[in-house]
N, C-alpha and C positions, 0 to 999 in steps of 0.2 A: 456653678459646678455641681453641686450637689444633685441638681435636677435630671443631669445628665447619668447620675450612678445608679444602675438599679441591681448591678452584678458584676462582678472582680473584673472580665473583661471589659466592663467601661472604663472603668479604673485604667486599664494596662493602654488605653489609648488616649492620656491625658500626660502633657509635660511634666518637668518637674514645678513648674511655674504653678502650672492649672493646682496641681496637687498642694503647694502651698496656701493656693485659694481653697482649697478645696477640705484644706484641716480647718482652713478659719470656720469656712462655714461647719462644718461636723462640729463644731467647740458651741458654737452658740446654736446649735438645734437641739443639742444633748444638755446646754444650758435649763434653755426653754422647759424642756420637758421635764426634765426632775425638777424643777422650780413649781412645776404643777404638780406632778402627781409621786414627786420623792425617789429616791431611787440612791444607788452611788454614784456617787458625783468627781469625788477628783480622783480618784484610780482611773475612770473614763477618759477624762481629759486630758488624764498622761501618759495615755498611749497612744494617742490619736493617728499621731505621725509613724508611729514602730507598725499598726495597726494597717495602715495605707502602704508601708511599704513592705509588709507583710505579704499581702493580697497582688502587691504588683510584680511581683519576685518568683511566687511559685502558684501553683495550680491549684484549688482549694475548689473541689473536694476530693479529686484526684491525690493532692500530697493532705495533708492531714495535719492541723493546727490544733493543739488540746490546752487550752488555757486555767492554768492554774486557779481556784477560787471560781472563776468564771465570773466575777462581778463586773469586769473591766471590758465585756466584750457587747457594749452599744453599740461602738462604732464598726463591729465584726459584722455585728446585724443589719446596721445600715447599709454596709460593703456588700453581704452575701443579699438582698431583695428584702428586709425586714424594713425596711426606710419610714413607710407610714403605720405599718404594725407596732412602730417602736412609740408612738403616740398611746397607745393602749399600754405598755408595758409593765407588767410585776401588778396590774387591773385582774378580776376576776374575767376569767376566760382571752386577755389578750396576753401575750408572750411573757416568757420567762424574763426574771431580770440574770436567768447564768444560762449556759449553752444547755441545750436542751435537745438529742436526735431525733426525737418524736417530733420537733419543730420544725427542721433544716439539716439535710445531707450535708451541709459546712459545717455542722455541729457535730464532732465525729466521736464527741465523749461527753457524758453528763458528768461536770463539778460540780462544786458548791464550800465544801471545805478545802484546804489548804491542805499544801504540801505531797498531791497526789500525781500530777502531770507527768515526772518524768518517769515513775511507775508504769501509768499507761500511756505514755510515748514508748519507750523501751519493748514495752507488752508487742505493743502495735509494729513496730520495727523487723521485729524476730519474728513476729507472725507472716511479714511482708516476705522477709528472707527465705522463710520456708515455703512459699508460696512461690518464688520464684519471680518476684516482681520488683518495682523500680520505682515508688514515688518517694518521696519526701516527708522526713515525721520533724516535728517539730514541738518544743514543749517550750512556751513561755507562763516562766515561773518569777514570783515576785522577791525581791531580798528578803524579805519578810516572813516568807514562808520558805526560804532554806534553812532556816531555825527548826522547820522540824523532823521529826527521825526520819520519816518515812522519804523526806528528798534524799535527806544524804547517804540511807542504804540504795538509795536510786542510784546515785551520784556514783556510788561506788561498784557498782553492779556495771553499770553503765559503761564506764570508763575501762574496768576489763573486757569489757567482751568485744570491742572494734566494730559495733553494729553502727551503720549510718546512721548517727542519730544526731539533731540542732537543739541545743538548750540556747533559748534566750534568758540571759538575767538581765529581768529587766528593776534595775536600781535604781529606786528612788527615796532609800534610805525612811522606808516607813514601810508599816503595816498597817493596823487599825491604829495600833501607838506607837511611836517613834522606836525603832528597833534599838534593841538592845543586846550586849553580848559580844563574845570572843570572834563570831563571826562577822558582825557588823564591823569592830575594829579592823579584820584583815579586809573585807573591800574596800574599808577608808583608806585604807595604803592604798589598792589598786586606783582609785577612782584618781587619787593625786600623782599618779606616774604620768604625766604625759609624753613624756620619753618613752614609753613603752612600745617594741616594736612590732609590724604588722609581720603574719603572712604573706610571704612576695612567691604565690603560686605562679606568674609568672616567670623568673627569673630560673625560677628549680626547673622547670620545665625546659628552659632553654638551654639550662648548660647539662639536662639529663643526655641533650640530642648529640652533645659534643662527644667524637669517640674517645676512647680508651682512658681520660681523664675525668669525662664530666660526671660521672657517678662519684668518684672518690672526692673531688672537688665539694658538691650537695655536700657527702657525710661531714665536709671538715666546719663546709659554713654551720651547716644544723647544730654540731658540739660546742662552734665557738656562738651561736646566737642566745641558744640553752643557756650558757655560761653566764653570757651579758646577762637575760632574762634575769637568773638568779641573782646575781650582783644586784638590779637593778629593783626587783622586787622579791624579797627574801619567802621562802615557805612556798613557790608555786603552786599551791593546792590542784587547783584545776589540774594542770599539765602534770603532775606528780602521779595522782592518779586514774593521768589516761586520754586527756580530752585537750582539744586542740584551743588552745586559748584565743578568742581573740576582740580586740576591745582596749580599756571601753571606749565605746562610741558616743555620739553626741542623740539623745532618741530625738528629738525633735529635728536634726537635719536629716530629712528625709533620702535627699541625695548619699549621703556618707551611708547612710541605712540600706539603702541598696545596695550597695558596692559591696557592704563587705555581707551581705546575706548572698550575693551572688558568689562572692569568694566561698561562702561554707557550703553552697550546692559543690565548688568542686571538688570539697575535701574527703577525702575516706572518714573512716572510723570515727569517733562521738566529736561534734562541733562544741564549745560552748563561748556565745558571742556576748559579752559584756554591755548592757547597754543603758547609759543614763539619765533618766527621764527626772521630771517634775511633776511629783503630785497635782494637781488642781490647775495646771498649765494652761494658762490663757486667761482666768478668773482671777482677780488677783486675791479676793476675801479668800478661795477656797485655796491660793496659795499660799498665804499665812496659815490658817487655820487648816491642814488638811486630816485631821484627826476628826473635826464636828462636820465636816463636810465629806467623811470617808463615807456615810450612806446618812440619809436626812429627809424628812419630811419635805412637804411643801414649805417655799419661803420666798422672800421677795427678793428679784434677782439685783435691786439697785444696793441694799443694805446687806445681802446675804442673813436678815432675820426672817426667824421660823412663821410662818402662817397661822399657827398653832399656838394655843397657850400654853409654856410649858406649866407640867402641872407636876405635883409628889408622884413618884412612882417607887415599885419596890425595890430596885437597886440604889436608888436614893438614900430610903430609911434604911437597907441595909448595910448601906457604907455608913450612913450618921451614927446608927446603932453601934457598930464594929468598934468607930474611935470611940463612944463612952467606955465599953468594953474594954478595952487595952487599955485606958487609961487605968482601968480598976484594976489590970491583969497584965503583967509586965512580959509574961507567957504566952498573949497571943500575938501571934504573926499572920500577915495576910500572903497569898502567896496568886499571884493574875500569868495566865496566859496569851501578854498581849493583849489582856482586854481591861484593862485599870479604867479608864473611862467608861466604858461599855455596863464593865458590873459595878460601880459607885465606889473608886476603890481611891481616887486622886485626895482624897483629904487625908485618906490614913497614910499614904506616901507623903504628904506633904508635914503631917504631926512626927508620923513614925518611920525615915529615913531607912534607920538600920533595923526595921523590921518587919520590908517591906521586900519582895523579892517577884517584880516582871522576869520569868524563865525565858519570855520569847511563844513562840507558837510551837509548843511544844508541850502537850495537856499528858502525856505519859509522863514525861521528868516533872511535871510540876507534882503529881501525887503519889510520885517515889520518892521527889525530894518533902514532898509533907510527910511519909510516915517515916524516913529516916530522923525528921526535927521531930515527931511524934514517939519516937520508943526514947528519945533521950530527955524527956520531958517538957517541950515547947508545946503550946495547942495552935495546930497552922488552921486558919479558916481559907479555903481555895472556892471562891464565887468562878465558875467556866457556866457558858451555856450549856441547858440540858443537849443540845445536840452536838454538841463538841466533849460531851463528856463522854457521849460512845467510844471517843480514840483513847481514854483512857480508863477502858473496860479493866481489862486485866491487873493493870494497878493497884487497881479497887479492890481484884479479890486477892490478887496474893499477897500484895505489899501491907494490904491495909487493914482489910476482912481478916483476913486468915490470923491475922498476930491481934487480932482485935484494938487495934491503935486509935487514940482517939484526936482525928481528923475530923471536921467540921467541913462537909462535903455541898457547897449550896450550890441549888443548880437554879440558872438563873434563865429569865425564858421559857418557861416550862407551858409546855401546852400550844396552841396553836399560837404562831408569830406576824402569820400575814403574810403579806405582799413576800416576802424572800422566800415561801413555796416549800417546796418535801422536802431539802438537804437542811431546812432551818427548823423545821417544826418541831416542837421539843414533845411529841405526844410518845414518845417508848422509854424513859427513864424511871416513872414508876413501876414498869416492867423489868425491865432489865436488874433494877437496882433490889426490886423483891426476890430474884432467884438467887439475891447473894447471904449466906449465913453471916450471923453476927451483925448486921446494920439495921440501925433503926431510922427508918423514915417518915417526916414530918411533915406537913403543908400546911400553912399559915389561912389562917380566911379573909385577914386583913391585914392591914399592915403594923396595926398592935398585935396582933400574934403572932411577925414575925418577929417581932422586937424580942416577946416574951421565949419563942421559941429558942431566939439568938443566947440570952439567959441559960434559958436550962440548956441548952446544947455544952455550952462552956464547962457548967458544971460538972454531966454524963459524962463519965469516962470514957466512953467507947466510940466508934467510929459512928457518924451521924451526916444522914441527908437531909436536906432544908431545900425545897424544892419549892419555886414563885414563879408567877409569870410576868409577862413584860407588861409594863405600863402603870397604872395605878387601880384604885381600890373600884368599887363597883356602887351604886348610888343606895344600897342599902346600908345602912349605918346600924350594925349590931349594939344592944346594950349589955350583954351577956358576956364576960370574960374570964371565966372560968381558968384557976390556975394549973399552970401546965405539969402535969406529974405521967410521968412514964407509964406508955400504952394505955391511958385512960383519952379517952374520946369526950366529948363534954354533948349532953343533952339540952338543947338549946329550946324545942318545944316539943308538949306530949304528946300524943295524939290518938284517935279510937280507932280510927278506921285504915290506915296507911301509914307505913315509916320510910322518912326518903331521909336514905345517908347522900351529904356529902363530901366532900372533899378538898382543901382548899379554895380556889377561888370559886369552886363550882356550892361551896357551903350557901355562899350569898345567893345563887338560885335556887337552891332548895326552898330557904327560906320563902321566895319571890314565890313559889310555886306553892308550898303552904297556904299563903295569903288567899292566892286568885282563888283556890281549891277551898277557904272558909267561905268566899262567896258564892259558892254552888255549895253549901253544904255537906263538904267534905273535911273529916277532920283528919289534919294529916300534921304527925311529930316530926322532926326533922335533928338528926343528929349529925354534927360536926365530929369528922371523925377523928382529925388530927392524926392519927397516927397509922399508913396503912401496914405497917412493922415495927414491935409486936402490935395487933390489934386487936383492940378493947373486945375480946368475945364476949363475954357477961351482960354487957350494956348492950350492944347489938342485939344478942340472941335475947334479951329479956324484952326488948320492944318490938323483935318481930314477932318472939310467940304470941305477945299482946295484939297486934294486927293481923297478923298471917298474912301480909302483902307487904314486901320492900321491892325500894324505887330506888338505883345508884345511881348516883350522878358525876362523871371525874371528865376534864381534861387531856385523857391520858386514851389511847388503844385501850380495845376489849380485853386485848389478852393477857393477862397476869396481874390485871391492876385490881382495881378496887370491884368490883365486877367478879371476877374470877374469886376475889377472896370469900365473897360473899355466899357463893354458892357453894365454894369449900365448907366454909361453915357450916352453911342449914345440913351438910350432906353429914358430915365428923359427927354433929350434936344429933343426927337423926330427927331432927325437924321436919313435923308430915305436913301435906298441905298448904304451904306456903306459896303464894303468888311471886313471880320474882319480873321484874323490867329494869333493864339496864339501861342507860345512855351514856356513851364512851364512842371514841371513833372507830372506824371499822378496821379489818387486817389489812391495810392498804396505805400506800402513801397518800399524803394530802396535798391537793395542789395551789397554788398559791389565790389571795383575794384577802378580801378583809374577814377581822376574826370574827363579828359578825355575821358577815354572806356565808361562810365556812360554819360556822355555828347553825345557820338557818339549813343550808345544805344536808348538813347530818343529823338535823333536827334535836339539836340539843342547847333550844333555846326554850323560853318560858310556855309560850301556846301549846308549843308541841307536846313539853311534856306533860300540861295540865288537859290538854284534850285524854292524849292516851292514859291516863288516871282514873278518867271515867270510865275508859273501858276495862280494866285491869283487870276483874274476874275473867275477861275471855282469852289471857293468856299466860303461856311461862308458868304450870306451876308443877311443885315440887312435891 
């Protein structure tokens, strides 16, 4: 069957039969390939079926499918002509692994984070309406990510305004980690009603045609159905505020999946179709396990182990570090957005029960519920990716900054992530997080100084970033570890001729680049800055006057980071003559590939910058 798809309308010429064959095979092609080259794995596999009859139901590009996160949409790419593109995927220079319009006119919105779909379904709808037109919007959103604010001002927006619009929820009672919360509890009621009854568009219609009774007839069934409904499942959220309930369905019977996606083409004003799926469906390791299997490396598809050696990495030491802490400190709490697994957080949940708080995918309440536990004396540590920390900008400054609370802000992922492309890369957090007053921000260079950093963070009263990146330490092994005291930067070697800062994980190339530069007989110092807020001016400015050529090196964009500070300075202290070269990513998103290929790309690995060293008098200077 599969051979036969290259686009939605082969799909729409295949039985229900074929189509059953035709999920088996999408299940083990999607296997295949992330078994090689990693990817998400069981979000894919659990929409395979919602995903087919998706495609066979409405007109795609013409009606408009905007998929929440956009991790789950392989088998969308197979559907719209990506079939052997999908062999390259989340590869340097082959496809996205989320929808992507630069790629395919079926791709009619770029995701990547959560909780935005029915924002721009909604957007898209009302723009349709004004325009005078007729297709179909559609926004399939996960349980998982109705936890966050931004669905449920959707949800509510939505619901009042009558605009033709389909939410799919599609329930599979998970996110990255097993959802949790007030809302999670109300679909476990829905999902256990199977007495719950349909939309009988049908019958309404029929007795509309009856004269002078059938109108009053509809209103009496409508009040007495309402009625049951509520009896029957108390609180109707959905239908209370506005949207025609209907559900839940079976996601993997494809037939039942049609039927009632055809019933929501005929409904006016907002659809939303309940529908419940299995994580890792079809696999059975990635259906136990759908948390290690929610996005994964390569692995062998007979045992579902990694290909890979797992090896220490920084959300590791920083969870192991956390539980010594709390041990010591009956005052720290951890507080995860849905990502306890992700940021190294399952041991401190497992020691420390009630001092442990998953909010859901909701990164604004996690860091207004940290500086509410912080003005009354608890110290919350909140590990979120650097790039999920963007949705809880404001937080930052009013809740936290501004009253100066002291929050342990760690951003985890920081700097380029790879294969998961622009919505994951964590390179604007040193930016963003320098133009806030009152924070001091930190990068470790190894994984003992984030330990040591973790230390004095607990101590510092005040609101504090801890900013690492994904994976483990770098193959130079520091013997230098200078203790951490507030805005002091540690000088790790002299040097006459050149001084290259730099900064976290980018400390460890500095170094690298030192070395190859003593064997051309360049002598070049190399200072770890540790801190890009407050920073260490005295010790900077004493070793560039020394050289009159610094070299920056960060992880982060050009603009506000370590880079930018740098040239503040020579400018503030009036420093003549100074040679300046930066290495930072440009103003520009990054597209996805290994951090490596991406590092070589932007030339901010070791050759590149010991070539341009040599030439250093011929540019940038001050």
């Amino acid at each position: 069957m599969l051979e036969k798809i290259n686009t939605p309308e082969d799909l729409k010429k295949l039985t229900i039969e074929e189509k059953k064959k035709l999920a088996e095979e999408i299940r083990k092609y999607i296997l295949e390939i992330v078994s090689e080259n990693g990817g998400h794995l069981a979000s894919n596999l659990g929409v395979v079926e919602l995903t087919i009859a998706l495609h066979s139901i409405f007109e795609v590009p013409k009606d408009k499918i905007i998929w929440d996160v956009g991790h789950q949409t392989y088998v969308h790419k197979i559907i719209t002509g990506r079939k052997e593109a999908l062999k390259d995927i989340r590869k340097l220079n082959g496809i996205a692994g989320f929808p992507k319009t630069n790629e395919s006119e079926a791709d009619c919105f770029n995701t990547g984070h959560s909780s935005t779909s029915i924002s721009a379904a909604l957007g898209m709808a009302r723009a349709r309406d004004i325009k005078g037109e007729n297709n179909n919007v559609i926004a399939v959103i996960g349980d998982g990510a109705l936890t966050g604010g931004m669905a449920l001002e959707a949800l509510n927006d939505a619901g009042a305004s009558e605009s033709r619009i389909t939410v799919i929820l599609n329930d599979n009672e998970m996110s990255i980690s097993k959802n949790i919360g007030g809302l999670n509890m109300f679909l476990s009621k829905l999902r256990t009603k199977k007495t719950y009854t349909k939309s009988s568009v049908s019958i309404k219609n029929v007795l509309l045609k009856v004269p002078i009774i059938g109108k009053p007839i509809v209103k009496i069934i409508q009040k007495m159905k309402r009625s049951i409904k509520q009896l029957i499942i108390p609180k109707m959220f959905f239908e209370d505020i506005g949207f025609r309930y209907l559900g839940p369905v079976d996601g993997h019977n494809i037939e039942q999946l049609e039927n009632l996606l055809k019933v929501s083409k005929q409904l006016d004003g907002p659809v939303l179709i309940h529908v419940l799926t299995k994580k890792g469906k079809g696999y059975e390791i990635a259906e136990q396990n759908p948390d290690k299997f929610h996005a994964t490396g390569p692995f062998d598809i007979e045992t579902g182990k990694s290909k890979k050696e797992k090896k220490a990495d920084y959300s590791k030491v920083f969870g192991e570090k956390l539980v010594k802490l709390a041990e010591e400190n009956k005052n720290i709490v951890a507080i995860t957005a849905s990502m306890k697994d992700g940021t190294g957080l399952r041991d401190f949940q497992q020691k420390f029960p009630n001092r442990f708080f998953d909010v859901g995918i909701a990164e604004q309440h996690a860091l207004g519920l940290a500086a509410g536990m912080a003005k009354d004396g608890i110290i919350p540590v909140v590990p979120i990716y650097s790039s999920f920390y963007q949705r809880a900008y404001d937080q930052v400054i009013h809740d936290i900054a501004m009253q100066n609370l002291h929050v342990i802000m760690c951003v985890d992922r920081a700097g380029i992530v790879g294969a998961d492309g622009e919505t994951h890369q964590g390179i604007l957090d040193l930016s963003f997080f320098r133009s806030v007053p009152n924070l001091t921000i930190m990068a470790p260079k190894d994984f003992k100084e984030l330990e040591d950093m973790m230390e004095f963070a607990v101590n510092l009263n005040k609101p504090i970033v801890i900013r690492y990146p994904r994976g483990g330490e770098g193959s130079y092994k520091f013997s230098k570890h200078e203790k951490i005291e507030e805005s002091k930067a540690e000088a790790l070697k002299d040097g006459n001729d050149v001084t290259i800062l730099g900064i976290g994980k980018m400390t460890e190339r500095a170094m690298l680049v030192a070395e190859k530069l003593k064997e051309k007989s360049i002598d070049a110092g190399v200072i770890n800055v540790r801190f890009l807020k407050p920073l260490d001016k005295q010790c900077i400015k004493k070793a560039i006057e020394k050289t009159k050529k610094v070299v920056t090196i960060e992880d982060g964009t050009i603009v506000n980071g370590l880079a930018t500070a740098i040239k503040e300075l020579i400018v503030e202290e009036k420093l003549q003559n100074i040679t300046v070269q930066n290495y930072a990513y440009p103003d520009e998103f990054i597209k996805h590939g290994s951090v490596e290929e991406i590092e070589e790309i932007y030339g901010i690995n070791v050759q590149k910058i010991v070539d341009d060293i040599q030439e250093l008098d011929k540019v940038n200077v001050y």
